[in-house]
N, CA, C and O atoms as a Tinker XYZ file with bonds, in Angstrom:
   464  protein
     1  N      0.842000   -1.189000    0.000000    73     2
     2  CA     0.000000    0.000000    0.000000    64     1     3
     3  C      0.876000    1.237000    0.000000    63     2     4     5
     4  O      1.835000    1.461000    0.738000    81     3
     5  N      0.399000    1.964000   -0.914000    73     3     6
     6  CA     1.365000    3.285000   -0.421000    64     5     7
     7  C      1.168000    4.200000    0.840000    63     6     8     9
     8  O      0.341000    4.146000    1.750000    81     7
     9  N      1.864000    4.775000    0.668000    73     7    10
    10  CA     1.733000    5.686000    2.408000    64     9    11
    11  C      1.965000    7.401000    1.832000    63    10    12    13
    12  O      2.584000    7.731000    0.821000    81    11
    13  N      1.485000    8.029000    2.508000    73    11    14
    14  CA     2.062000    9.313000    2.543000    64    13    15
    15  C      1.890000   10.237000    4.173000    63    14    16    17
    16  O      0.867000   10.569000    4.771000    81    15
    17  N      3.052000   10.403000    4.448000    73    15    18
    18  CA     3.274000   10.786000    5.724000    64    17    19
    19  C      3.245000   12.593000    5.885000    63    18    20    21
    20  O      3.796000   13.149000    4.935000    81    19
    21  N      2.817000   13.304000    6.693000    73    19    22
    22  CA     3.127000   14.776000    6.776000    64    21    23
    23  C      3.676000   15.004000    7.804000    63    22    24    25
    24  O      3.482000   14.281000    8.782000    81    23
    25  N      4.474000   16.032000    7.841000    73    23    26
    26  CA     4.950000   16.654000    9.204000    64    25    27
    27  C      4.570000   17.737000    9.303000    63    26    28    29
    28  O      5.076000   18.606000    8.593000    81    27
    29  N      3.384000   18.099000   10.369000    73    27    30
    30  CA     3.414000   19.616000   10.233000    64    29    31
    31  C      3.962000   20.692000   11.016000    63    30    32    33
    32  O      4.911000   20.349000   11.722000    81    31
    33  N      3.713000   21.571000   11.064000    73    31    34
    34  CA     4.320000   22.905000   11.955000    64    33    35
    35  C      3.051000   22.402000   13.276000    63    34    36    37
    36  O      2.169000   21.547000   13.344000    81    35
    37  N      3.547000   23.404000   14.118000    73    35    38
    38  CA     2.864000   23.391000   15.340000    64    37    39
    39  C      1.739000   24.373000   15.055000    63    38    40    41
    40  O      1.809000   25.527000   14.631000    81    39
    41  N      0.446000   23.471000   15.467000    73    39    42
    42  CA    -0.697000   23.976000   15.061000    64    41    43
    43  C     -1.609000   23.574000   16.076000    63    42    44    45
    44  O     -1.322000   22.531000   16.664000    81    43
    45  N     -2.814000   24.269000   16.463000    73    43    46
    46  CA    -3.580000   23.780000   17.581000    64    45    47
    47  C     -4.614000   22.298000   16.493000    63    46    48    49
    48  O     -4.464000   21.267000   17.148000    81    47
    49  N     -5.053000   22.139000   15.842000    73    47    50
    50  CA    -5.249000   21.124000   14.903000    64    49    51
    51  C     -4.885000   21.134000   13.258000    63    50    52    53
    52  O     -4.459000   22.036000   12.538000    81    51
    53  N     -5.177000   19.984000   13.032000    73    51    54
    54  CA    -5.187000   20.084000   11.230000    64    53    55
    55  C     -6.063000   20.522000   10.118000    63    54    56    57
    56  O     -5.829000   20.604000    8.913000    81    55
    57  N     -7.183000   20.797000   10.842000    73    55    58
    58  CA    -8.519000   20.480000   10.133000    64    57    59
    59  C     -8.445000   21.842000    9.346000    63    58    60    61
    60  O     -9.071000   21.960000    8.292000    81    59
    61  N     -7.484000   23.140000    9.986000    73    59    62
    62  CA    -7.781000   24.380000    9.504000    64    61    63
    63  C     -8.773000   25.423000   10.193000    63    62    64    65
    64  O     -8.741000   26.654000   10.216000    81    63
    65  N     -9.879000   24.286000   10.880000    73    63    66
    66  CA   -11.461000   25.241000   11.215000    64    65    67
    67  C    -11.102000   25.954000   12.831000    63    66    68    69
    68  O    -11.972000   26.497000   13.512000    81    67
    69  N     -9.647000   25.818000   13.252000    73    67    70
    70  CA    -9.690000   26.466000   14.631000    64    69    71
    71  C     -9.192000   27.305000   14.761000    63    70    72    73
    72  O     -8.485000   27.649000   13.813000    81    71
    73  N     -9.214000   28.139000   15.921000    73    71    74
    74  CA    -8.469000   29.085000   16.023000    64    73    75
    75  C     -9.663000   30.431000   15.783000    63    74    76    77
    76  O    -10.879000   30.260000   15.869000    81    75
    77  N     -9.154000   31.443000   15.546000    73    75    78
    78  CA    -9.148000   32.666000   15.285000    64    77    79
    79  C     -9.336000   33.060000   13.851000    63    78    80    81
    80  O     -9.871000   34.130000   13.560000    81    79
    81  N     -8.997000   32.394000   13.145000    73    79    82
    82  CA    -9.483000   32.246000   11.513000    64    81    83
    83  C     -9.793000   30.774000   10.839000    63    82    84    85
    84  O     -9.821000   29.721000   11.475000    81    83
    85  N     -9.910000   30.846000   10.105000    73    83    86
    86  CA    -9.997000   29.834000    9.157000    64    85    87
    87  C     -8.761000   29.821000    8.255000    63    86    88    89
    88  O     -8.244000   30.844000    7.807000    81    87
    89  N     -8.428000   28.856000    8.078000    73    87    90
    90  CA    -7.205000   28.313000    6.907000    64    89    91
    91  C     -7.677000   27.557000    5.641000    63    90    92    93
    92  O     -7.977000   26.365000    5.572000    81    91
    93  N     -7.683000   28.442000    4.696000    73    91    94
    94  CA    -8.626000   27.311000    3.615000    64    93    95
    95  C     -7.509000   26.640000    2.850000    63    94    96    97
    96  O     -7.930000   26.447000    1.709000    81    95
    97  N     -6.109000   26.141000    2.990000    73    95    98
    98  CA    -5.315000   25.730000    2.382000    64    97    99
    99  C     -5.377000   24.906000    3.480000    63    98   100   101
   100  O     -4.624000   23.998000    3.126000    81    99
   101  N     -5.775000   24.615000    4.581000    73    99   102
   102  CA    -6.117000   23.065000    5.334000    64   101   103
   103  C     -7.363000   22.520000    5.388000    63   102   104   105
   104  O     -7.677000   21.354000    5.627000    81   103
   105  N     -8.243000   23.739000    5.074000    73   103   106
   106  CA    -9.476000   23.272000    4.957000    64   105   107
   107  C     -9.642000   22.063000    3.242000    63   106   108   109
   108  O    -10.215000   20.978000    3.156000    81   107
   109  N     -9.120000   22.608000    2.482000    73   107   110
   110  CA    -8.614000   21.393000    1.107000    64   109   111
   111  C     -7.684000   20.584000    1.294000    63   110   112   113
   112  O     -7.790000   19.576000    0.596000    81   111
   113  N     -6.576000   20.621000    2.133000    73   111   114
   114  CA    -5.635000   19.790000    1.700000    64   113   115
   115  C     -6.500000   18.691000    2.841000    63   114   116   117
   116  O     -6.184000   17.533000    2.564000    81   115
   117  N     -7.548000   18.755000    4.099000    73   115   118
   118  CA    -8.201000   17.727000    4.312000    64   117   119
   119  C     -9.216000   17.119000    3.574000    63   118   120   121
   120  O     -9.485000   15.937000    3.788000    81   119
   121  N     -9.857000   17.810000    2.676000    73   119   122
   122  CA   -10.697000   17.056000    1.786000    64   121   123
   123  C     -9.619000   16.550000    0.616000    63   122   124   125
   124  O     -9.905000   16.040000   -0.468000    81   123
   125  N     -8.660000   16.761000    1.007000    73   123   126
   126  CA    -7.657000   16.360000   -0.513000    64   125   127
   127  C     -6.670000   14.813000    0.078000    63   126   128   129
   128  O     -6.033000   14.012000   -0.606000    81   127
   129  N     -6.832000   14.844000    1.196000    73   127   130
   130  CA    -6.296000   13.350000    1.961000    64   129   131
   131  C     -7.349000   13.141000    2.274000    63   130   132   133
   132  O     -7.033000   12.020000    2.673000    81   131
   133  N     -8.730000   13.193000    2.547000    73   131   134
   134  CA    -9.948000   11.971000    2.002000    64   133   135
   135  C     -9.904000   11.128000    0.834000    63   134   136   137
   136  O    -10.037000    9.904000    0.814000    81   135
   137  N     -9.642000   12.138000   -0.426000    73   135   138
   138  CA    -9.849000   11.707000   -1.577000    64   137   139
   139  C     -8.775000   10.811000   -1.896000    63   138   140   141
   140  O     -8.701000    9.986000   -2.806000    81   139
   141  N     -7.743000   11.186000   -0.764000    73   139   142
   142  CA    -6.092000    9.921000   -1.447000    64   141   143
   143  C     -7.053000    8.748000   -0.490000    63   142   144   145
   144  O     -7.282000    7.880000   -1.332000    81   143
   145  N     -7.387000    8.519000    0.166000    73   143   146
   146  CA    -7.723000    7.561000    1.024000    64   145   147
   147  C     -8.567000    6.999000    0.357000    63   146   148   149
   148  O     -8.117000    5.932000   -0.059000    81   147
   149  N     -9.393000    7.151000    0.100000    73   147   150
   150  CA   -10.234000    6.632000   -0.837000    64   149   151
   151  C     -9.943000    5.627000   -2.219000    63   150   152   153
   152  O    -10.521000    4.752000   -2.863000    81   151
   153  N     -8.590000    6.406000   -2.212000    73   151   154
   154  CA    -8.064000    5.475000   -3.270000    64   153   155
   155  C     -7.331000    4.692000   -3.043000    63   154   156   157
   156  O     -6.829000    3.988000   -3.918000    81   155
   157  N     -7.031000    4.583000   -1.634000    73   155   158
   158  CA    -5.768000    3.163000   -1.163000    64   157   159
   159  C     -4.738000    3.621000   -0.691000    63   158   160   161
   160  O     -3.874000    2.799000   -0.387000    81   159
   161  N     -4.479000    4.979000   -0.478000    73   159   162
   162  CA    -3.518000    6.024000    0.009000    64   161   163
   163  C     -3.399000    5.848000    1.696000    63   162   164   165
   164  O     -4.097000    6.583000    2.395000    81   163
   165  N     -2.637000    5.010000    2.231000    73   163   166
   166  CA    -2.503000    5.295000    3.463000    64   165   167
   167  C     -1.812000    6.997000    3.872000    63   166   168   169
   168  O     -0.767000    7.434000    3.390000    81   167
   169  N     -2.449000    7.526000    4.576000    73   167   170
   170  CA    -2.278000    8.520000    5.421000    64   169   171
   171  C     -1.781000    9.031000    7.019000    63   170   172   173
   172  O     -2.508000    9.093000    8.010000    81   171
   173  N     -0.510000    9.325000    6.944000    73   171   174
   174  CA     0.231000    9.934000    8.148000    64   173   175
   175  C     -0.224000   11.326000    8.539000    63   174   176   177
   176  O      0.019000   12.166000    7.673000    81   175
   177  N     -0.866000   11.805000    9.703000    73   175   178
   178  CA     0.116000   12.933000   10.185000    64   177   179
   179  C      0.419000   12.996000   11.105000    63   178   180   181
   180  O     -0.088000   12.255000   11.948000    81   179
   181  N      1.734000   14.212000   11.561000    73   179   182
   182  CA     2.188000   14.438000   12.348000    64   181   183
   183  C      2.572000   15.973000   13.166000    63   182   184   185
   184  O      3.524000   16.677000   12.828000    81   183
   185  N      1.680000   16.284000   14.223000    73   183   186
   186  CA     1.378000   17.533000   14.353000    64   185   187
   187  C      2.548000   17.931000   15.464000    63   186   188   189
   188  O      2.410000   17.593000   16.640000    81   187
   189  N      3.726000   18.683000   15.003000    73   187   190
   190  CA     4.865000   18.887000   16.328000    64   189   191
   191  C      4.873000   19.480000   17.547000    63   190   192   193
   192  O      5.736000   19.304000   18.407000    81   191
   193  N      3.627000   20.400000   17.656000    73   191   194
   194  CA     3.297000   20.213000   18.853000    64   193   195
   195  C      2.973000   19.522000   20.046000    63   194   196   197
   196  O      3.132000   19.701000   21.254000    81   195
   197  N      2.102000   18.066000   18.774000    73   195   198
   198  CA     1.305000   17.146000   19.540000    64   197   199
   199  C      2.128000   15.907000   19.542000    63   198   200   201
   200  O      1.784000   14.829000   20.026000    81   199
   201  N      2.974000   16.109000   19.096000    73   199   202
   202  CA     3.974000   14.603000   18.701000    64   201   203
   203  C      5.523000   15.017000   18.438000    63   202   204   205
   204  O      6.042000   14.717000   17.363000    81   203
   205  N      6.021000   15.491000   19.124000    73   203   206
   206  CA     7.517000   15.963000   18.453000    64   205   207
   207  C      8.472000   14.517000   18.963000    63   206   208   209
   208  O      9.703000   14.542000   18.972000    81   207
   209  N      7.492000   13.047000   19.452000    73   207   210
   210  CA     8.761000   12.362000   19.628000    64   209   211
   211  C      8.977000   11.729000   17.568000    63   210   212   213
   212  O      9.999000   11.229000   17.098000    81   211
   213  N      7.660000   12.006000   16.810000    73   211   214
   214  CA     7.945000   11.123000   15.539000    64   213   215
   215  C      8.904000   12.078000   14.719000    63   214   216   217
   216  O      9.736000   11.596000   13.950000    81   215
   217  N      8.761000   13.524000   14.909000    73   215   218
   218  CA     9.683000   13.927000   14.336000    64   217   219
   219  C     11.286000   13.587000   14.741000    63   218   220   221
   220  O     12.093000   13.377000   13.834000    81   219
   221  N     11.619000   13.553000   15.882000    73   219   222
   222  CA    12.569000   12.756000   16.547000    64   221   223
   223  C     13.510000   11.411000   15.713000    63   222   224   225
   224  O     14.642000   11.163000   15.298000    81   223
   225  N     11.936000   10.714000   15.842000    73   223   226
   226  CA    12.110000    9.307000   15.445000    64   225   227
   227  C     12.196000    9.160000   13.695000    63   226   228   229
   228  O     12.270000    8.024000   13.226000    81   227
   229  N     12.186000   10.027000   13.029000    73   227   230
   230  CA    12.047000    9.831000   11.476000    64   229   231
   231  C     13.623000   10.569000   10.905000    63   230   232   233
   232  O     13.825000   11.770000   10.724000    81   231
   233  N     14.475000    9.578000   10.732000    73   231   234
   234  CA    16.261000   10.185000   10.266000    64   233   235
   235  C     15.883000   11.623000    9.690000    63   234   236   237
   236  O     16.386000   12.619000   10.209000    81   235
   237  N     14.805000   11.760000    8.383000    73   235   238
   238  CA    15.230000   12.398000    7.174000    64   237   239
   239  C     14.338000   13.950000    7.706000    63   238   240   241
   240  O     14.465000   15.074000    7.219000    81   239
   241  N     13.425000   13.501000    8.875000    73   239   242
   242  CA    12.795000   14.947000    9.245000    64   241   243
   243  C     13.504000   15.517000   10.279000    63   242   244   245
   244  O     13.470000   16.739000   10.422000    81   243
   245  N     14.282000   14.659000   11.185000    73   243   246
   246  CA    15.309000   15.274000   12.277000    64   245   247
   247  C     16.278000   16.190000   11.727000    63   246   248   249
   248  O     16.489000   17.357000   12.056000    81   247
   249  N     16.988000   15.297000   10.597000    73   247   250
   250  CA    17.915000   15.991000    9.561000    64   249   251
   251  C     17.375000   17.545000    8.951000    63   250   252   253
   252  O     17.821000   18.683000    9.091000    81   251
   253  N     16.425000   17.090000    8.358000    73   251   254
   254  CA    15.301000   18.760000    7.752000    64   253   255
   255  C     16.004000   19.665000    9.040000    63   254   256   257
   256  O     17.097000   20.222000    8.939000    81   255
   257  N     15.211000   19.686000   10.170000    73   255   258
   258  CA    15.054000   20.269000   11.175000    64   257   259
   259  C     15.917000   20.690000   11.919000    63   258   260   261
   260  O     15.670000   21.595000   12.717000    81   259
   261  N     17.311000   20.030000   11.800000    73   259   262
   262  CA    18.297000   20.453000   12.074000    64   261   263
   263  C     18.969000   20.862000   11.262000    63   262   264   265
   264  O     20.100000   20.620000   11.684000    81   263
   265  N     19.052000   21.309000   10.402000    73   263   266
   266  CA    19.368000   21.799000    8.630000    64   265   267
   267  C     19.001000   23.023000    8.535000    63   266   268   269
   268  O     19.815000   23.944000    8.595000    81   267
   269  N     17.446000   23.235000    8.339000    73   267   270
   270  CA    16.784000   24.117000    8.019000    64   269   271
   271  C     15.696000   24.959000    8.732000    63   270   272   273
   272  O     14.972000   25.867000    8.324000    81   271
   273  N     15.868000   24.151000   10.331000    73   271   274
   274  CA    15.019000   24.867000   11.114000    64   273   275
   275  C     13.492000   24.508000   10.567000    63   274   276   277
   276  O     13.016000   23.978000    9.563000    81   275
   277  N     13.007000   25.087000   11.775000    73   275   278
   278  CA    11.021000   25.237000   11.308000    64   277   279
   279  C     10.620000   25.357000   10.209000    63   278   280   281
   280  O      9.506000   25.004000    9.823000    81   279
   281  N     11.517000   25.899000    9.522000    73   279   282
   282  CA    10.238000   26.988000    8.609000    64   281   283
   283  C     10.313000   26.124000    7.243000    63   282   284   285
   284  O      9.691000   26.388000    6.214000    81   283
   285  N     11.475000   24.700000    7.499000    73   283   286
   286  CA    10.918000   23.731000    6.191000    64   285   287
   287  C      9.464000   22.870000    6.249000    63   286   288   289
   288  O      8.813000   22.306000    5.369000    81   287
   289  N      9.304000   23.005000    7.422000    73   287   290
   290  CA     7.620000   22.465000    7.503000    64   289   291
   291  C      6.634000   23.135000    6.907000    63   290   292   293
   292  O      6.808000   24.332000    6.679000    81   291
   293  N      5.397000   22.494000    6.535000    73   291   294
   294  CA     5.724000   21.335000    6.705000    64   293   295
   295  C      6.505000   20.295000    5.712000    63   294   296   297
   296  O      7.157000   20.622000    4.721000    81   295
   297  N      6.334000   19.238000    6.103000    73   295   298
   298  CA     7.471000   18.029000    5.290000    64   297   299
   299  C      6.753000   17.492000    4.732000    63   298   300   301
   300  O      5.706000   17.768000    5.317000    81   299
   301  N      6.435000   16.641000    3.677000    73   299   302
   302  CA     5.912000   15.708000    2.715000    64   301   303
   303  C      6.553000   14.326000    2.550000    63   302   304   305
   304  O      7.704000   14.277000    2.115000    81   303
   305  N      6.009000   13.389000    2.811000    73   303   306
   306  CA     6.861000   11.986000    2.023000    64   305   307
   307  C      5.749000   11.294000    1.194000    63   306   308   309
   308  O      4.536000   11.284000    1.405000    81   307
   309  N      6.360000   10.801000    0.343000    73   307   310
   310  CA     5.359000    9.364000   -0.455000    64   309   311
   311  C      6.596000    8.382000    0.216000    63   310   312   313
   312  O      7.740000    8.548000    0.638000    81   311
   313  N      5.886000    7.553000    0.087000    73   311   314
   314  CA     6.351000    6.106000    0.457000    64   313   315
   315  C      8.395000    6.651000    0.952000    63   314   316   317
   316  O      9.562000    6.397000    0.654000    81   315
   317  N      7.853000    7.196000    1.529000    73   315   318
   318  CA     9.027000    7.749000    2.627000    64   317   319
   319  C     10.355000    8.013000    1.940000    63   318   320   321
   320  O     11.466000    7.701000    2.367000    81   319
   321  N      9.985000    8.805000    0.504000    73   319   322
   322  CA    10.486000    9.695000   -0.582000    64   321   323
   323  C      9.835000   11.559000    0.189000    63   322   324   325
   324  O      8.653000   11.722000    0.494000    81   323
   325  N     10.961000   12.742000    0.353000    73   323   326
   326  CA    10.523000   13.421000    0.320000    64   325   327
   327  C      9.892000   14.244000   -1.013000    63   326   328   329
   328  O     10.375000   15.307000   -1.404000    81   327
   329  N      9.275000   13.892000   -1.351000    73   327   330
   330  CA     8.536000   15.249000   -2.155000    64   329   331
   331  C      7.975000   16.708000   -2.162000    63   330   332   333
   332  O      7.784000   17.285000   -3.233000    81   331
   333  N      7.786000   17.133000   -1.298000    73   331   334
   334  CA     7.530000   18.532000   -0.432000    64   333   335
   335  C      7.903000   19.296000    0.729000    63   334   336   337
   336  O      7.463000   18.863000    1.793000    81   335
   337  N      8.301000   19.878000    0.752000    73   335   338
   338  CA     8.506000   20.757000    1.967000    64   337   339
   339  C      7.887000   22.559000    2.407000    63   338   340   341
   340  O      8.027000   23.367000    1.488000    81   339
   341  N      7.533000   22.863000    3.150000    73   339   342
   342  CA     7.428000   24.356000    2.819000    64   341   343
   343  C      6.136000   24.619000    2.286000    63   342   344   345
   344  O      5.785000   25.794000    2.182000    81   343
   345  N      5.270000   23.571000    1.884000    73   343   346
   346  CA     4.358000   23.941000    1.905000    64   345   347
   347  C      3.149000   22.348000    1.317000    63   346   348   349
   348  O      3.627000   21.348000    0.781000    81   347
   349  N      1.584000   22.532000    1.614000    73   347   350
   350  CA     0.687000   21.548000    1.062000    64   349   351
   351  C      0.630000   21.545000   -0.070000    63   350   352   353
   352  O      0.323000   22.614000   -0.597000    81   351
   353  N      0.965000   20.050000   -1.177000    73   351   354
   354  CA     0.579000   20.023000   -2.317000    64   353   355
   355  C     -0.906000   20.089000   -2.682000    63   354   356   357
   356  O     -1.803000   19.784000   -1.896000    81   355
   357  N     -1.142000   20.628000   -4.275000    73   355   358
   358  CA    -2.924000   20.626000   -4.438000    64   357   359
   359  C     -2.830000   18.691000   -4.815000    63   358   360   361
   360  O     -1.991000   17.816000   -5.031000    81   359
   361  N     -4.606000   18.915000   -4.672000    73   359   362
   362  CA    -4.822000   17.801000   -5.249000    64   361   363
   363  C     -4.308000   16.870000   -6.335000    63   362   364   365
   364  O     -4.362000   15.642000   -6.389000    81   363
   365  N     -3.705000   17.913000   -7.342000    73   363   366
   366  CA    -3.301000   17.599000   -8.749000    64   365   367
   367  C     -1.943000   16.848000   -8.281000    63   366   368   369
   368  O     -1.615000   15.676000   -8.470000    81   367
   369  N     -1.301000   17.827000   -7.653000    73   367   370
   370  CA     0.087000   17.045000   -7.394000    64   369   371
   371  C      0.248000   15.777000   -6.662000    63   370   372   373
   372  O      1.174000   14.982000   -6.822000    81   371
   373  N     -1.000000   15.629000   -5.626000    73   371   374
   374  CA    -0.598000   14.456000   -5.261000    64   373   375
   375  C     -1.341000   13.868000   -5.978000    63   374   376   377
   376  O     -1.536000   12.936000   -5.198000    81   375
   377  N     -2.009000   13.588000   -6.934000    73   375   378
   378  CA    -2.247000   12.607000   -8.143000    64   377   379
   379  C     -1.619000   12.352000   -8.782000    63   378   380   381
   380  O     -1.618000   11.157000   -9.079000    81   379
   381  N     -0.556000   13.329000   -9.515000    73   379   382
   382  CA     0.989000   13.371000  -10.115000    64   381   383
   383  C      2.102000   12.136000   -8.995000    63   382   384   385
   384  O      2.805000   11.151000   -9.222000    81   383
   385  N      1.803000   12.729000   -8.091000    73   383   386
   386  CA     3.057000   11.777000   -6.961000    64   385   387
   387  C      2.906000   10.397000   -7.013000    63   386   388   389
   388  O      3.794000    9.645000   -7.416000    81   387
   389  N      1.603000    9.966000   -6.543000    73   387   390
   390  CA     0.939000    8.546000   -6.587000    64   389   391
   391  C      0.486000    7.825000   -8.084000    63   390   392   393
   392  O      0.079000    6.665000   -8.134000    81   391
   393  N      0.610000    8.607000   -9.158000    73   391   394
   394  CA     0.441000    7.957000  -10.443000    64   393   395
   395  C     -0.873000    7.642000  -10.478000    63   394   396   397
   396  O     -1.294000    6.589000  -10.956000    81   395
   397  N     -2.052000    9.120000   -9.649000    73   395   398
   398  CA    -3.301000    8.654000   -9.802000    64   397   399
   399  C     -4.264000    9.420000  -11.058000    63   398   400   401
   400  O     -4.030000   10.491000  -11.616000    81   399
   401  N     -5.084000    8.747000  -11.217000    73   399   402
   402  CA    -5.664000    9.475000  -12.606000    64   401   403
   403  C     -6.964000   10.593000  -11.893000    63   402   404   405
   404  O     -7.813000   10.016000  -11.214000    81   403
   405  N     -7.110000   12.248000  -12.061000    73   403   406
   406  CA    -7.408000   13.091000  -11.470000    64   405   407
   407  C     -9.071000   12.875000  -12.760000    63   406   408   409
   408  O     -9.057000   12.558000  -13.950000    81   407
   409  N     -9.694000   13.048000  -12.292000    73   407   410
   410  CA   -11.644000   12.756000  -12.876000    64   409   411
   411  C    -11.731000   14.054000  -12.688000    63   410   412   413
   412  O    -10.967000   14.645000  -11.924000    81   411
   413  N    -12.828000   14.738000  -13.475000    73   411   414
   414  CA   -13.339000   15.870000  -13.228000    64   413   415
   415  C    -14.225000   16.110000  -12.193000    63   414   416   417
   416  O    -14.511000   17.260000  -11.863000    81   415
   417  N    -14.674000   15.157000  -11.662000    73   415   418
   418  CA   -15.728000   15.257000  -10.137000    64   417   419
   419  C    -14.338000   15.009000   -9.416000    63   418   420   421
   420  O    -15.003000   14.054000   -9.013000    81   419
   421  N    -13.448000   14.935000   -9.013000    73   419   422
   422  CA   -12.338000   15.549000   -8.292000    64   421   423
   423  C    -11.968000   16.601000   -7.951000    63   422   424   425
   424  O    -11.397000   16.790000   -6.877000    81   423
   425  N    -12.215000   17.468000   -8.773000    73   423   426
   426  CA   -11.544000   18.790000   -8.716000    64   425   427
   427  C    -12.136000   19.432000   -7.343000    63   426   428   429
   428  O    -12.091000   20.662000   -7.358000    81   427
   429  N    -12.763000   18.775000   -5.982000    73   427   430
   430  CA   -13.104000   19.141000   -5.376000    64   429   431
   431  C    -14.538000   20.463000   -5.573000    63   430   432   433
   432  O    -14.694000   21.167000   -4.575000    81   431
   433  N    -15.102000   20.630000   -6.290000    73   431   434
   434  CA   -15.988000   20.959000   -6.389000    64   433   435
   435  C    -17.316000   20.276000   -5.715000    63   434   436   437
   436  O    -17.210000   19.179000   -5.167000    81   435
   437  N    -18.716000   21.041000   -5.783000    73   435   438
   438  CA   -19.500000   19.923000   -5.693000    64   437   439
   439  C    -20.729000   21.218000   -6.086000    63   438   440   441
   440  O    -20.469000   22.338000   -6.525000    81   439
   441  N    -22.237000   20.591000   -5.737000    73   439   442
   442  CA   -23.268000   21.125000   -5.693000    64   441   443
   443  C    -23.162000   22.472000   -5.562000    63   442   444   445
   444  O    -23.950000   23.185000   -6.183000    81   443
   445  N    -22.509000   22.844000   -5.015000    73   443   446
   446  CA   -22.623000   24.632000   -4.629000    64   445   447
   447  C    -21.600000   25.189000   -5.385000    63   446   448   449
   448  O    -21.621000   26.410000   -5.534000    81   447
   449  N    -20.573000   24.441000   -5.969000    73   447   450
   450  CA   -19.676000   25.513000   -6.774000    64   449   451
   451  C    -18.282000   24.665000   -6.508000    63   450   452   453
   452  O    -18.092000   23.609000   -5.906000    81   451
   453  N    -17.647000   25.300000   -7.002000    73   451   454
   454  CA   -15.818000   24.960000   -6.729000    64   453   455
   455  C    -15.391000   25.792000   -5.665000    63   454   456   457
   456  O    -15.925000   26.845000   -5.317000    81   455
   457  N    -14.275000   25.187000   -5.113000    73   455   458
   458  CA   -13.687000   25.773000   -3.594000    64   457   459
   459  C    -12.302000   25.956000   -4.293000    63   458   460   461
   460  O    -11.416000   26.613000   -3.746000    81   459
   461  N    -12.108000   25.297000   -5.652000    73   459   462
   462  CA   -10.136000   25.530000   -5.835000    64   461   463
   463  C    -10.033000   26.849000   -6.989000    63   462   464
   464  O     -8.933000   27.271000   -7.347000    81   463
């Protein structure tokens, strides 16, 4: 199965919906790891606030982090290949990464309109 793992920055959650604003670049990139899941995409994350022993425990994100400090988060892996750093890929790209074929009812749209 493939995997794709994240590391993120320190955040009170992932979802985007907390806090003091809204984040709509987490508010998609969670409907955008539904849609990998859906397809057989195992899914990691890892929030460093809430978990800084996996960043610890992972060679190639300790390395990041001691390299490049915070501000390379977050981190990206496919099958524990980095592919991203610095920021969430769109949907497209991780269809590009995983060799998945992107449908036009993908594009995250729905009944009320498009969100991308």
């Amino acid at each position: 199965m493939k995997k794709l793992s994240i590391y993120d920055p320190s955040m009170c959650c992932s979802s985007g919906v907390c806090g003091p604003s809204v984040d709509p670049v987490l508010v998609q990139l969670t409907s955008d790891l539904e849609w990998l899941k859906k397809r057989g995409i195992a899914v990691d994350r890892h929030n460093l606030s809430q978990q800084p022993a996996d960043f610890a425990a992972h060679d190639a994100v300790r390395d990041a982090l001691q390299k490049e400090g915070q501000d390379c988060l977050p981190l990206i892996f496919a099958d524990d290949i980095r592919v991203a750093s610095r920021f969430y890929p769109t949907r497209e790209q991780f269809a590009k990464i995983f060799g998945l074929k992107l449908e036009e009812a993908d594009c995250g749209c729905d009944e009320t309109g498009c969100c991308s």
